[in-house]
C-alpha positions in Angstrom: -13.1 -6.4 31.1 -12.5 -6.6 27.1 -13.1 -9.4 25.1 -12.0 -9.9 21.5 -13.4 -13.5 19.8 -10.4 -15.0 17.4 -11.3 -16.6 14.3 -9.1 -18.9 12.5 -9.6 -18.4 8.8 -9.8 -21.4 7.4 -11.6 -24.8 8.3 -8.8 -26.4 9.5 -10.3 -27.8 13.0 -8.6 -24.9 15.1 -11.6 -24.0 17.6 -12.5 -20.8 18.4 -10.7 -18.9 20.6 -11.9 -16.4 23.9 -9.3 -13.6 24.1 -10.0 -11.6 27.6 -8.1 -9.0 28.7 -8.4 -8.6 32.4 -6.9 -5.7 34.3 -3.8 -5.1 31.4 -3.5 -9.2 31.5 -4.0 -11.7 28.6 -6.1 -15.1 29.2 -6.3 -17.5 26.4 -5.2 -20.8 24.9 -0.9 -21.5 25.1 -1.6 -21.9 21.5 -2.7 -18.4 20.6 -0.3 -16.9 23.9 2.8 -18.5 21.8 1.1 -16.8 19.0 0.5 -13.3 20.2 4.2 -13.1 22.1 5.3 -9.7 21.3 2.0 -8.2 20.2 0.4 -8.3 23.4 0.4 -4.5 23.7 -0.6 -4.3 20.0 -3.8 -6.3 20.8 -4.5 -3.9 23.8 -4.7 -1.0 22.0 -7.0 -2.6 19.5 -9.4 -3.3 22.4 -9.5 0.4 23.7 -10.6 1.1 19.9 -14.1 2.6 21.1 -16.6 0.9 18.0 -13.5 0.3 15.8 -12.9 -3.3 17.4 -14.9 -5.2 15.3 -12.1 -4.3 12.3 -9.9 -6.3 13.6 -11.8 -9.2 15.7 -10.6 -11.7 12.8 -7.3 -13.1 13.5 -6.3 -15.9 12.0 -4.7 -18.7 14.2 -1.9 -20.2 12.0 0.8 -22.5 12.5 4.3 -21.9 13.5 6.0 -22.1 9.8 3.2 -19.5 8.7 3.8 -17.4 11.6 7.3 -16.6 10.6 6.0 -14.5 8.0 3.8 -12.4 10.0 5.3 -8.9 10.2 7.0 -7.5 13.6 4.7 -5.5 16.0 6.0 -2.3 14.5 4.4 -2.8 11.3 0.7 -3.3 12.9 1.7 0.0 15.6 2.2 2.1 12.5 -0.9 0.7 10.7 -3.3 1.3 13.4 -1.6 4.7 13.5 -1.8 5.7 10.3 -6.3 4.8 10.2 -6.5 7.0 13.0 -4.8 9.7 11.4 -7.0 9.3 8.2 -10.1 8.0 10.0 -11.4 5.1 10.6 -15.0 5.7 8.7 -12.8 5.5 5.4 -11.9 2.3 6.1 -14.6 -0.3 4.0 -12.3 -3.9 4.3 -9.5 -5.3 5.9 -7.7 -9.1 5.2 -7.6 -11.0 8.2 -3.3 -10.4 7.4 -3.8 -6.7 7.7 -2.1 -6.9 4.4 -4.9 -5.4 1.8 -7.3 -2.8 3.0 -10.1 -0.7 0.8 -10.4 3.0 1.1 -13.3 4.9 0.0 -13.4 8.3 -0.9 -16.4 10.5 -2.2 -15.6 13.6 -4.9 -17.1 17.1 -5.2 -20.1 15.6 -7.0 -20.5 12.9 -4.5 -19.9 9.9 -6.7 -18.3 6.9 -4.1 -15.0 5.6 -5.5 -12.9 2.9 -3.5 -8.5 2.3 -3.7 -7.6 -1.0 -2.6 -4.5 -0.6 -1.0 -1.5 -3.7 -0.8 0.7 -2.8 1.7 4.2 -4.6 1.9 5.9 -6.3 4.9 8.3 -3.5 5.3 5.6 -0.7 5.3 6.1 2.0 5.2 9.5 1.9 4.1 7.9 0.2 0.8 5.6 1.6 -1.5 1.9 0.1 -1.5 0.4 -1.0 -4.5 -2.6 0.7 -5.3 -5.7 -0.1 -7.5 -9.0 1.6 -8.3 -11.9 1.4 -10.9 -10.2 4.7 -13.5 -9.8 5.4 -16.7 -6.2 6.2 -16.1 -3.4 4.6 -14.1 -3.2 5.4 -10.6 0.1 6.5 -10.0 1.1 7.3 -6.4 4.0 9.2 -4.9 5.6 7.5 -2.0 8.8 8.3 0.6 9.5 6.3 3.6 7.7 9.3 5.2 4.5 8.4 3.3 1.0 7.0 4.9 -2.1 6.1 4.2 -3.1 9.6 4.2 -1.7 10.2 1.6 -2.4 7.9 -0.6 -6.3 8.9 0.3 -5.1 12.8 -0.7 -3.8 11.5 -3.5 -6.8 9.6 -5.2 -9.1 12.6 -4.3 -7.0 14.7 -6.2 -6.9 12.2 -8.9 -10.9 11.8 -8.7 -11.3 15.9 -9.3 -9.0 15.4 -12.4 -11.6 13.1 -13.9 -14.8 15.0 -12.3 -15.7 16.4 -16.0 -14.9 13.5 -17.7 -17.4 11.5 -15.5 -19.9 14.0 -15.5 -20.0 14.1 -19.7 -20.6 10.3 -19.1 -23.0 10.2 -16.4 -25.4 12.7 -19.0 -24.6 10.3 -21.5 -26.1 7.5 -19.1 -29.2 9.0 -17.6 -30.5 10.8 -20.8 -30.1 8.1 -23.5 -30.2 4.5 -24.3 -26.5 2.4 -23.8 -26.1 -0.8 -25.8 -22.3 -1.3 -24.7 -21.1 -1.6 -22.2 -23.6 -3.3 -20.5 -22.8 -2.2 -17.1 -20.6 0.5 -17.3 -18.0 1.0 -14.9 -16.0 4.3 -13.9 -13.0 3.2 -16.6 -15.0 2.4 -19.4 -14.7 5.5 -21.8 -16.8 4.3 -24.6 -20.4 4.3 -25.0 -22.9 3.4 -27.8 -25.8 5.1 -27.9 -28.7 4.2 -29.6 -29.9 6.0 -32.4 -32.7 4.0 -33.6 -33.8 0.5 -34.5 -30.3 -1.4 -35.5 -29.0 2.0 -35.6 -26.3 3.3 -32.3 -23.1 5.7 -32.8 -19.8 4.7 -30.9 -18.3 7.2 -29.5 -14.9 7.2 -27.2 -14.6 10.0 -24.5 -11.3 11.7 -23.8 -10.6 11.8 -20.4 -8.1 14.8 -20.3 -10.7 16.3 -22.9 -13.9 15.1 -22.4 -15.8 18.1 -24.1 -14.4 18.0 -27.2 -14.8 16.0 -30.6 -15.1 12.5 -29.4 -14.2 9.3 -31.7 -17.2 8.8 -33.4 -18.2 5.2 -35.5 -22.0 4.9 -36.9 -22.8 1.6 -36.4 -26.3 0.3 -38.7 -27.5 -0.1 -42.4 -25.7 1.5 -44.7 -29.0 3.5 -46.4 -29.6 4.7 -42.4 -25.7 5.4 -41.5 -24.5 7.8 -44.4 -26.4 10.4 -44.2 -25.9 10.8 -40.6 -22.6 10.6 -41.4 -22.8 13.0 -44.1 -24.4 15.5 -41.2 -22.0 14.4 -39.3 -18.7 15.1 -41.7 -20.6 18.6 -43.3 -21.4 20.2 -39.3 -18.1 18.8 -37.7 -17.7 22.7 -37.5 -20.6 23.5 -35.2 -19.1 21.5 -32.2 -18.5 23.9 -29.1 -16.7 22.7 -26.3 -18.5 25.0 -23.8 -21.9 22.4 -24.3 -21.7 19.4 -23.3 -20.6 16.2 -25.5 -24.4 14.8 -25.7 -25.9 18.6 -26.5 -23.2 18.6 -29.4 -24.2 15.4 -30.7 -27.5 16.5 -31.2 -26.4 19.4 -32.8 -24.2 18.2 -35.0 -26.3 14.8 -36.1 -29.2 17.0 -36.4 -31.4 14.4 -34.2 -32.6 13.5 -31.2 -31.6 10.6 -28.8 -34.0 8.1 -27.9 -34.2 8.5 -23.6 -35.5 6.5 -20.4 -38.0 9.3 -20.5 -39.8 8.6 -23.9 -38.8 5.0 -25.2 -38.6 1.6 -23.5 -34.9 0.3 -23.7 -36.7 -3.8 -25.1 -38.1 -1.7 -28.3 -33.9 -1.1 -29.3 -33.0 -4.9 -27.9 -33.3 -6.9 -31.1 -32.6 -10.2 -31.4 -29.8 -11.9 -33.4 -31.7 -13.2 -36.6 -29.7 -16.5 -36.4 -29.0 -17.4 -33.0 -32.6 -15.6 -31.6 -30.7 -13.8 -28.4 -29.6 -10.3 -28.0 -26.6 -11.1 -25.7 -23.6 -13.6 -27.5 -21.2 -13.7 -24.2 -21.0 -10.2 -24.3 -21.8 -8.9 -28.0 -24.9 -7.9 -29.0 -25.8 -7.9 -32.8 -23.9 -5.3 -35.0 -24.1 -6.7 -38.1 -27.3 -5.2 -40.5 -28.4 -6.4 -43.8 -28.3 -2.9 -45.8 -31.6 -3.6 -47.7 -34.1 -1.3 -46.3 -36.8 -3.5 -46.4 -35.0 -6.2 -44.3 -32.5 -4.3 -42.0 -32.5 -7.4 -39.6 -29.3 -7.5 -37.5 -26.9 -10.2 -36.6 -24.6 -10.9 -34.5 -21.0 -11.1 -36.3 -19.7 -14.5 -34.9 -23.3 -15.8 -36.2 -23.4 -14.6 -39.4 -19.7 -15.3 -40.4 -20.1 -18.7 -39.4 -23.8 -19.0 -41.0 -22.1 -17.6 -44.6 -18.9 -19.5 -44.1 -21.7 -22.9 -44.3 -23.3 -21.8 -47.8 -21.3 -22.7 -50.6 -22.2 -19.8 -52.8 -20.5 -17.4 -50.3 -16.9 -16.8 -50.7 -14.0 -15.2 -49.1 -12.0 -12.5 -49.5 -8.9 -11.8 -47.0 -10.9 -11.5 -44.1 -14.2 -10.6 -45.8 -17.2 -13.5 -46.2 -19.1 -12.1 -49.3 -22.6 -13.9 -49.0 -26.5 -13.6 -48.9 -28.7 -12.4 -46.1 -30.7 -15.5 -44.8 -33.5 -13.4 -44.2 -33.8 -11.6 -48.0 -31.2 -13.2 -49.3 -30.2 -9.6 -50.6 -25.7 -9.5 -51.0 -24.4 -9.0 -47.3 -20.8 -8.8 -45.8 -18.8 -9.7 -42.8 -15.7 -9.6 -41.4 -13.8 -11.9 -39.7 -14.7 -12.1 -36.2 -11.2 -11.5 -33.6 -10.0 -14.7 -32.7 -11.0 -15.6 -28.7 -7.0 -15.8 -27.4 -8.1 -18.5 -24.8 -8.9 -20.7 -28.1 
């Protein structure tokens, strides 16, 4: 004897349901028999799923105008199918419509990526839509031959593509300090790295190319910045693509990065001079008075609206001309962007 507990998925009052399958038979509410009529054999081979069950215990009980959207027993034959063939330990979600699923796959360096995978009503005569946390667009081949084996193949090969590009950032990550972003994600291909106090460079990552000359934007001071960007200009020449994009940076720059190992992340976290908080939504202060005795940073929504209140600043185009309210030294700012939900 099997059983297989039926959940509706939505608080609508529908009770839950005992689904027993006794001797190839089917016992249950009229409700859910009207309900399962031509999938009977569908739900049988579900329940000889030795530990694989539980994917597919949530069923949603809808009602009749709902259910004439639910695909024809052929659709959930060849889906059950196709997770054998590819194996069912890839599987990491499932919608109670059997409609979106989650893959997971694991690359040559052992990082853990995930696809989401839409399938469409006429699967797999239709081509899925498939998503995933890259710095490029997943693009998948598809024929009416097509399964979800191969849209697993597929990523894998699209996660080796990327393997150096990751692994350029992942050095980046574990041997420095990263202002932005915050919580990098596997398509973010920026980073700033902190230099020193007020002081990070930008630099974008290639991902076809990750080892050679990145974009590179000093951020800081303008006494600290130019001569790093002097070393930077003058030894542009040194950079070797067999090293690795952090090595060459210290090369080049003629420094070395503040790390987890030797300085605490807080002593780099300074505090807008206006608003007293690092974090503004998600900026951090970028904006440094240039006079070396002050060097305090702001953040540039705070100080553009903090000139744009004295009345001995002035604009030009999209350039506040002011003074620093710390040292009241001559400081600048551009217009922030404008937010576009505004």
């Amino acid at each position: 004897m099997n059983y297989i507990v039926l959940q509706p998925s939505g608080s609508n009052g529908v009770n839950y349901v005992l689904l027993i399958i006794l001797h190839c038979r089917l016992h249950c509410c009229w409700q859910l028999k009207q309900l399962l009529r031509g999938y009977v054999h569908i739900v049988k081979r579900v329940s000889h799923q030795n530990g694989k069950r539980s994917v597919f215990q949530e069923v949603a009980l809808k009602s009749r105008t709902e259910c004439r959207s639910i695909p024809p027993p052929k659709y959930y034959s060849q889906l059950i199918t196709e997770m054998e063939d590819l194996g069912w330990d890839k599987l990491v979600f499932i919608d109670t419509e059997f409609r979106t699923l989650r893959l997971k796959a694991e690359d040559s360096s052992g990082r853990q990526h995930v696809v989401t995978v839409k399938l469409k009503p006429k699967h797999p005569l239709e081509a899925p839509v498939c998503t995933a946390d890259l710095p490029v667009p997943l693009a998948m081949t598809w024929t009416a031959q097509s399964s979800l084996t191969h849209v697993h193949t597929q990523f894998l090969l699209l996660l080796e593509s990327l393997a150096e590009f990751w692994a350029v950032l992942d050095e980046i990550d574990q041997k420095t300090w990263v202002l932005e972003p915050e919580k990098p994600s596997r398509a973010d291909t920026m980073r700033r790295i902190v230099i020193g106090n007020n002081v990070s460079i930008k630099v974008e990552v290639n991902t076809r190319h990750p080892n050679m000359l990145p974009e590179c934007c000093l951020l800081g001071a303008d006494h600290v910045v130019t001569p790093l960007r002097n070393k930077l200009n003058s030894n542009m020449h040194l950079w070797n693509p067999e090293c690795s994009v952090l090595q060459n940076l210290r090369d080049v720059l003629e420094i070395e990065f503040p790390s987890p190992a030797t300085h605490e992340k807080s002593s780099f976290s300074v505090e807008c001079g206006i608003c007293y908080s690092y974090r503004l939504n998600s900026d951090i202060p970028d904006q440094v008075c240039n006079d070396s005795r002050c060097g305090q940073p702001f953040h540039q929504a705070c100080l553009y609206e903090w000139l744009r209140g004295i009345p001995s600043s002035r604009q030009s185009f999209s350039i506040v001309f002011g003074e620093c309210p710390y040292c009241s030294k001559p400081i600048t700012v551009k217009c922030p962007p404008r937010n576009p939900e505004n």
